[in-house]
KEDONU-5915 format. One record per residue: y, z, x of N, C-alpha, C in turn; residue in one letter. Coordinates in steps of 0.02 Angstrom, whole numbers, plus 50000, padded with zeros to 5 digits. Atoms other than C-alpha are relative to their C-alpha. Last residue first. Layout:
REM residues N
   nyy   nzz   nxx  cayy  cazz  caxx   cyy   czz   cxx r
     Y     Z     X     Y     Z     X     Y     Z     X A
...
//
This chain:
REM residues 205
   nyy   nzz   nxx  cayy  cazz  caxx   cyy   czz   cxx r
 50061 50037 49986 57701 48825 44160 49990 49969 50074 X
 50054 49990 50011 57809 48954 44103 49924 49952 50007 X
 50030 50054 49973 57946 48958 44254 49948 50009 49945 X
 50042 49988 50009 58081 49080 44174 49937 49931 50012 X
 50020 50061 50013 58258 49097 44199 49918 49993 50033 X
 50079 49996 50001 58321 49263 44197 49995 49917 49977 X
 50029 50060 50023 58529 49251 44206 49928 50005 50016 X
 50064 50006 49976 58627 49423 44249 49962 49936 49949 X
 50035 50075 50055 58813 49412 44188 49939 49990 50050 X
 50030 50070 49954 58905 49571 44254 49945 49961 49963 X
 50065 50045 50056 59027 49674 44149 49964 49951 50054 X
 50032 50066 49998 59146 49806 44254 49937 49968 49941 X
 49928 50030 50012 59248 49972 44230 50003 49927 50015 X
 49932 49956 50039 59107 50087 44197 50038 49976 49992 X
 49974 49963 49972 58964 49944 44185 50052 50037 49991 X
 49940 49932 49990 58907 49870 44040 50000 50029 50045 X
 50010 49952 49981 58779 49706 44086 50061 50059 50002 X
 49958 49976 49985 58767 49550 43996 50017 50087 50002 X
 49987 49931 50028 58606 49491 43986 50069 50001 50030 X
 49916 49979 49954 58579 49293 43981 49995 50077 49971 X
 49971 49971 50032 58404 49203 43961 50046 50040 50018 X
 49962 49960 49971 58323 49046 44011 50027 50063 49943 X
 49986 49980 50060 58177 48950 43986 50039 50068 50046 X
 49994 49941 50014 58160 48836 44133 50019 50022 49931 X
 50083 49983 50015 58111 48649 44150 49994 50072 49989 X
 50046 49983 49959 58253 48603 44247 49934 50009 49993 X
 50024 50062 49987 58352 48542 44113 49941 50000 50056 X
 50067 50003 50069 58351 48726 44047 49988 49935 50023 X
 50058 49978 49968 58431 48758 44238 49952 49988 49952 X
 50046 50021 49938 58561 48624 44230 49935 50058 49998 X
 50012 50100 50043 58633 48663 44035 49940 49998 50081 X
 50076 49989 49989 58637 48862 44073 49978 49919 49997 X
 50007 49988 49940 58830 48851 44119 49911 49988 50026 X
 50026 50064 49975 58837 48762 43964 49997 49992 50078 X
 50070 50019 50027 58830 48933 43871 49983 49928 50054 X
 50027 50037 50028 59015 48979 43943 49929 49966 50016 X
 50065 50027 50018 59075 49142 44000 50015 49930 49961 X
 50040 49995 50090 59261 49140 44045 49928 49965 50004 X
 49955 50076 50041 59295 49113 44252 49948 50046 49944 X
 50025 49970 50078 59250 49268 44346 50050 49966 49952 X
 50067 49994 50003 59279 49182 44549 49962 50056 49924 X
 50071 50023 50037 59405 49078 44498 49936 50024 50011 X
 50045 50044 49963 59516 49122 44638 49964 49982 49954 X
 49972 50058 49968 59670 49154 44517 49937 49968 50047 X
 49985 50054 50033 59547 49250 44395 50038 49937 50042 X
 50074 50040 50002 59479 49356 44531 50014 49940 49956 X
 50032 50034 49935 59654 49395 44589 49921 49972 50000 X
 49946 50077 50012 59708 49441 44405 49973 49955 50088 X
 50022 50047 50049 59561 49552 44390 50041 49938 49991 X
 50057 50050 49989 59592 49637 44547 49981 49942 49947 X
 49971 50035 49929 59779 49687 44508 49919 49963 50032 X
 49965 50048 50009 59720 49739 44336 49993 49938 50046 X
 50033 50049 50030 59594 49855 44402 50047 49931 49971 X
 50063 50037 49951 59707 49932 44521 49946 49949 49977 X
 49960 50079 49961 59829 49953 44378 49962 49971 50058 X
 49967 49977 49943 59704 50053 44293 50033 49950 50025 X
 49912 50016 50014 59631 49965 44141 50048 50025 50034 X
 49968 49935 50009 59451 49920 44173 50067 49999 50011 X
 49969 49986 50059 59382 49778 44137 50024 50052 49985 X
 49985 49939 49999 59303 49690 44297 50057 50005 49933 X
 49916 49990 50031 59221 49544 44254 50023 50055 50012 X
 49984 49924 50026 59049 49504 44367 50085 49995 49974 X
 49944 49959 50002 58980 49334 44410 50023 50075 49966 X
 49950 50028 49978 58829 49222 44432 50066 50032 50006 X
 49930 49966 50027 58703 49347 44446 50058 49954 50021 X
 49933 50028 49948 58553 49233 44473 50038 50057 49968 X
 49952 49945 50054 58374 49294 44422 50060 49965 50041 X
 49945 50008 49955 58243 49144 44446 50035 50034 49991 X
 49948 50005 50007 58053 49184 44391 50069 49997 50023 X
 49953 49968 49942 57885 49182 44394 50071 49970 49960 X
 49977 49954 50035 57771 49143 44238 50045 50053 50048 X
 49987 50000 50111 57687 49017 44309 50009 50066 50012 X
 50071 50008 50055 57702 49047 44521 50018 49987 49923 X
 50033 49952 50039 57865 49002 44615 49945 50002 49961 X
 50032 49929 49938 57875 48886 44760 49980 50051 49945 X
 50053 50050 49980 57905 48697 44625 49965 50078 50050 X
 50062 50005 50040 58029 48801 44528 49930 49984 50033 X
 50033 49908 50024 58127 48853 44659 49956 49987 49965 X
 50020 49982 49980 58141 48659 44710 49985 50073 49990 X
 50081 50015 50022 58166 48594 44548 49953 49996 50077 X
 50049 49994 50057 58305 48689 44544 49933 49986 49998 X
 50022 49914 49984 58383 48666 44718 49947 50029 49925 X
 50056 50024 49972 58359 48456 44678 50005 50103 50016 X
 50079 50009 50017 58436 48474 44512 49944 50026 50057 X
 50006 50067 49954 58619 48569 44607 49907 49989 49971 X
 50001 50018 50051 58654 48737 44497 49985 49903 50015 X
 50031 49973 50044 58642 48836 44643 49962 49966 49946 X
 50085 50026 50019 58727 48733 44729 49947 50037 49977 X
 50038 50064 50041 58866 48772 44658 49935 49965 50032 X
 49963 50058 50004 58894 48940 44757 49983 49949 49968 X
 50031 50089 49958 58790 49074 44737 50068 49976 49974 X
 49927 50017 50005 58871 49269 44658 49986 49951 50038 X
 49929 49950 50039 58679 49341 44681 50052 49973 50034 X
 49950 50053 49967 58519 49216 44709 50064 50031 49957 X
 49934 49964 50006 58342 49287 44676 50070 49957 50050 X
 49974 50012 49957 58166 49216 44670 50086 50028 49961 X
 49921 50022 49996 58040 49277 44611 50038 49968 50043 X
 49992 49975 50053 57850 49285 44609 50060 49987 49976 X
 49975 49965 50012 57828 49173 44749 50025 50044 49935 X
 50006 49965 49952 57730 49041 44847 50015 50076 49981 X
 50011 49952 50051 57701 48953 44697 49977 50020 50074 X
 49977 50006 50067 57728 48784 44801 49934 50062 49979 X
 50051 50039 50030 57720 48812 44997 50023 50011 49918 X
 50076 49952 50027 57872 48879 45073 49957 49943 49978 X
 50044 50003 49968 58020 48790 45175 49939 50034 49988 X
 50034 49920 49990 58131 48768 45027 49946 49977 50065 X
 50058 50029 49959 58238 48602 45064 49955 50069 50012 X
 50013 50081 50004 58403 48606 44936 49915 49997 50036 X
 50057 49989 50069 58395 48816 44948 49974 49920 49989 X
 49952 50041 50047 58450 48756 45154 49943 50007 49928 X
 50039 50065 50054 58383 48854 45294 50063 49983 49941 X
 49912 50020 49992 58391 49008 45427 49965 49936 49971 X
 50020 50050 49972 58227 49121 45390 50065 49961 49980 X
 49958 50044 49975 58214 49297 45396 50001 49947 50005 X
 49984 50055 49955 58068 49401 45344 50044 49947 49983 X
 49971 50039 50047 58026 49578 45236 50031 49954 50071 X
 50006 50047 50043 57907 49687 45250 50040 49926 49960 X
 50055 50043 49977 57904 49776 45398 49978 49951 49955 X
 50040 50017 50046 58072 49848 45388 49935 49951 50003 X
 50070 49939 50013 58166 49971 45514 49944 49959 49946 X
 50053 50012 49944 58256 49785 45607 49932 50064 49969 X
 50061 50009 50031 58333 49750 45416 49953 50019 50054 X
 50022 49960 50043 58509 49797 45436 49934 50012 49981 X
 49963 49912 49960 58533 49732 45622 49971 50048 49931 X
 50067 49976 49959 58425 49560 45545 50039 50064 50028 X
 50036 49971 50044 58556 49551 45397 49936 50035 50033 X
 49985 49934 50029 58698 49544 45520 49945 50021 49942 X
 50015 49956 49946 58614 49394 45635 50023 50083 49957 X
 50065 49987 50002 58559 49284 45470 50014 50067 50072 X
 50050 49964 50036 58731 49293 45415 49940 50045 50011 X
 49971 49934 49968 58817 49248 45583 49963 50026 49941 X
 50037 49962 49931 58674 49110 45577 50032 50060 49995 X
 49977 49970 49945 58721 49039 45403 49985 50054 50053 X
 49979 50055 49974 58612 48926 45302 50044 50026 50047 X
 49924 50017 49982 58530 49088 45239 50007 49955 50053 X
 49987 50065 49977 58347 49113 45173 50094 49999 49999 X
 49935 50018 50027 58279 49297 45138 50042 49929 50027 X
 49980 50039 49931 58102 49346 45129 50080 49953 49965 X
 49924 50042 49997 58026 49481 45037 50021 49960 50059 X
 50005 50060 49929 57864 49580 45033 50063 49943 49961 X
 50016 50062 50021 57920 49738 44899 49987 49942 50066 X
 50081 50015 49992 57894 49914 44934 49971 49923 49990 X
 50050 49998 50068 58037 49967 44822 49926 49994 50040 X
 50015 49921 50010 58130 50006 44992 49955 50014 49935 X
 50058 49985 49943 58089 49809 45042 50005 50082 49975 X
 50063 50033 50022 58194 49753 44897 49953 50048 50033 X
 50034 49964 50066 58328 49875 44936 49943 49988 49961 X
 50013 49950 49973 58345 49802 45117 49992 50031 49918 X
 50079 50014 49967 58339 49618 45031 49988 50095 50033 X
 50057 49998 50062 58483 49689 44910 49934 49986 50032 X
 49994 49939 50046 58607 49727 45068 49934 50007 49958 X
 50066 49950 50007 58558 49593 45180 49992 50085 49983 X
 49996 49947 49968 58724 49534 45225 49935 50061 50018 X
 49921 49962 49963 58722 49364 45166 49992 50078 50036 X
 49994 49926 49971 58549 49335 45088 50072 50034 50007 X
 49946 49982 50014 58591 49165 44995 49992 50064 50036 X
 49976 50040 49967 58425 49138 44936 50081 50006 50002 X
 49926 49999 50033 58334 49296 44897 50037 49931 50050 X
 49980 50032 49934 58135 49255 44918 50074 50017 49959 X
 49938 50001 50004 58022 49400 44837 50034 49935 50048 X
 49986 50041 49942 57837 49426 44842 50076 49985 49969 X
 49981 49959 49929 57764 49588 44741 50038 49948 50045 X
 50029 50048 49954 57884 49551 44647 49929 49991 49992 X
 50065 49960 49997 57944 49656 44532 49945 49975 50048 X
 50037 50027 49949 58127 49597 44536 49943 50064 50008 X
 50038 50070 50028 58211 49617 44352 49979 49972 50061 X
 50048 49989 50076 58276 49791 44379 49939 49953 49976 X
 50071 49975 49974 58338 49745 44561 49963 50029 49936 X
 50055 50072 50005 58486 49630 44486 49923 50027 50025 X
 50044 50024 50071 58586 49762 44438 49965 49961 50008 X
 50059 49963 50030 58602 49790 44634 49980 50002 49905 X
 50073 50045 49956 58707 49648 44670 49932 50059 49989 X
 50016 50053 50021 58842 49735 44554 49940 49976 50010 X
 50036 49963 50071 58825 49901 44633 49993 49932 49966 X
 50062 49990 49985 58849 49821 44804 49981 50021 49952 X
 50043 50060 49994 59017 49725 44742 49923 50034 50012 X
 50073 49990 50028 59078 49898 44652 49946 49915 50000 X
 50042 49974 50012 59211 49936 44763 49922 50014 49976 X
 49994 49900 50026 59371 49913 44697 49940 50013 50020 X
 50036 49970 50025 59293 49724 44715 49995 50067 49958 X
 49989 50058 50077 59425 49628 44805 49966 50020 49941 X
 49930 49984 50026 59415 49787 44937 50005 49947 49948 X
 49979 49943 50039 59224 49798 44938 50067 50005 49983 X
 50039 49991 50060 59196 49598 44962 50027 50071 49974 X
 49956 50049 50054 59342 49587 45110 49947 50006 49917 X
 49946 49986 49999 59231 49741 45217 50049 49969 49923 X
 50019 49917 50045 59075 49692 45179 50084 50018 49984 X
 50021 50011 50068 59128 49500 45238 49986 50072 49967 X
 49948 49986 50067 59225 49548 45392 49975 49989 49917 X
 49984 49918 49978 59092 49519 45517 50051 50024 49946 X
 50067 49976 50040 59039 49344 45412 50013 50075 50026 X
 49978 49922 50033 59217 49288 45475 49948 50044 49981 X
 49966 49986 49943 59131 49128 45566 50017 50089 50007 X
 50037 50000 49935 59023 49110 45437 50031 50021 50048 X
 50068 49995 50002 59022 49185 45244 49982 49959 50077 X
 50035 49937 50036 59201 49225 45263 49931 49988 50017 X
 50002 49977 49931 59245 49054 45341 49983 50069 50002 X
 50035 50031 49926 59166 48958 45215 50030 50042 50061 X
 50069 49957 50018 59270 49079 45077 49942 49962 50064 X
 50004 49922 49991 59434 49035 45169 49932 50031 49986 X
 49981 49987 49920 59403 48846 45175 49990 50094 50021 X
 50097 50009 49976 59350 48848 44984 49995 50023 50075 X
 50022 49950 50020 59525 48944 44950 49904 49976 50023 X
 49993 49949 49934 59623 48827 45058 49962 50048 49981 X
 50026 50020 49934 59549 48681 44946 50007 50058 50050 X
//
C-alpha cells in the first residue's frame, strides 16, 4: 500500500522529481530502456499512453513520426508539453487508456512503456484495438531486469525485486491481451547490464 501511494505521488504531485527518482533506481538506463521500444514504432501515426515525461514521444517526432500522447496526469501533461513546445508533430491530450478519445483505426500503433495494471484491464484492450488499423499494433515494455554484477547493480536489483517492479517472467502475463483478440509476441532484449521484455501484439483483422 505505501509503495502504490508513493508511485501515485511520483507520477503526480512529485511528477518534478520523476526523471530524477527513475535514473537513480535505474543506474541510469530507464531512458535507454524506453527507447528499445522505438525499433518497432513505424508509424506514421503513433498514440503513447502513459506519456509521463515525454521522453520517447520527443524521439517519436525526431523519426518524423505524427504522434499523440494521452496522460491522466496534468503535472505530466505540463512537463511533456516544456519538452515537446519545438515539435509540430506531435499532440497532447489529458485522458483515461479505459475511454480512448480517437476514432476507430485511428492509428498505426500504439505504445505503453513500464504501465500500470491497467494496461492489462479488457475494456483498455478492446479499446486500443477498436483505434488501431488491421495489422497495427500494441508494443508494451512491461519491465526491465537488471543483471549486472557490480554491487550497484545488486543493490538495484534487490530494490526492484522488493517493489515488484521486475517480478519473474511469466507466459500468463499474455493471457488478457490474446483474449483480446491479439496475436502476441515476446522479445527479450540483451542489454550491457540489463534484459527488457518488449511485447508486440498484433491487431490482424
Amino acid at each position: 500500500m505505501l509503495m502504490r501511494i508513493f508511485f501515485d505521488l511520483l507520477y503526480h504531485q512529485f511528477a518534478w522529481a520523476y526523471d530524477f527518482v527513475a535514473a537513480s533506481v535505474s543506474l541510469g538506463m530507464w531512458k535507454q530502456w524506453v527507447r528499445t521500444t522505438l525499433p518497432y514504432l513505424d508509424g506514421p501515426r503513433v498514440l503513447e499512453i502513459g506519456h509521463g515525461p515525454g521522453h520517447l514521444l520527443r524521439a517519436l517526432a525526431a523519426k518524423g513520426l505524427y504522434t499523440t500522447g494521452l496522460d491522466e496526469s496534468r503535472w505530466m501533461g505540463k512537463i511533456a508539453l516544456k519538452k515537446l513546445k519545438d515539435t509540430t508533430t506531435t499532440q497532447l491530450i489529458s485522458g483515461y487508456a479505459q475511454f480512448l478519445p480517437f476514432s476507430s483505426a485511428s492509428f498505426n500503433q500504439v505504445v505503453a512503456t513500464f504501465p500500470s495494471e491497467f494496461i492489462l484491464e479488457s475494456v483498455t484492450l478492446r479499446e486500443i484495438r477498436r483505434i488501431l488499423v488491421k495489422d497495427g499494433s500494441l508494443v508494451v515494455l512491461p519491465f526491465a531486469w537488471i543483471t549486472g554484477q557490480h554491487l550497484t547493480d545488486r543493490l538495484a536489483r534487490g530494490l526492484f525485486h522488493f517493489t515488484n517492479q521486475a517480478p519473474a517472467w511469466d507466459d500468463r502475463f499474455l493471457a488478457p491481451i490474446n483474449s483480446a483478440g491479439f496475436q502476441t509476441e515476446v522479445k527479450f532484449l540483451q542489454q550491457d547490464r540489463s534484459v527488457v521484455a518488449v511485447i508486440r501484439a498484433f491487431k490482424l483483422d
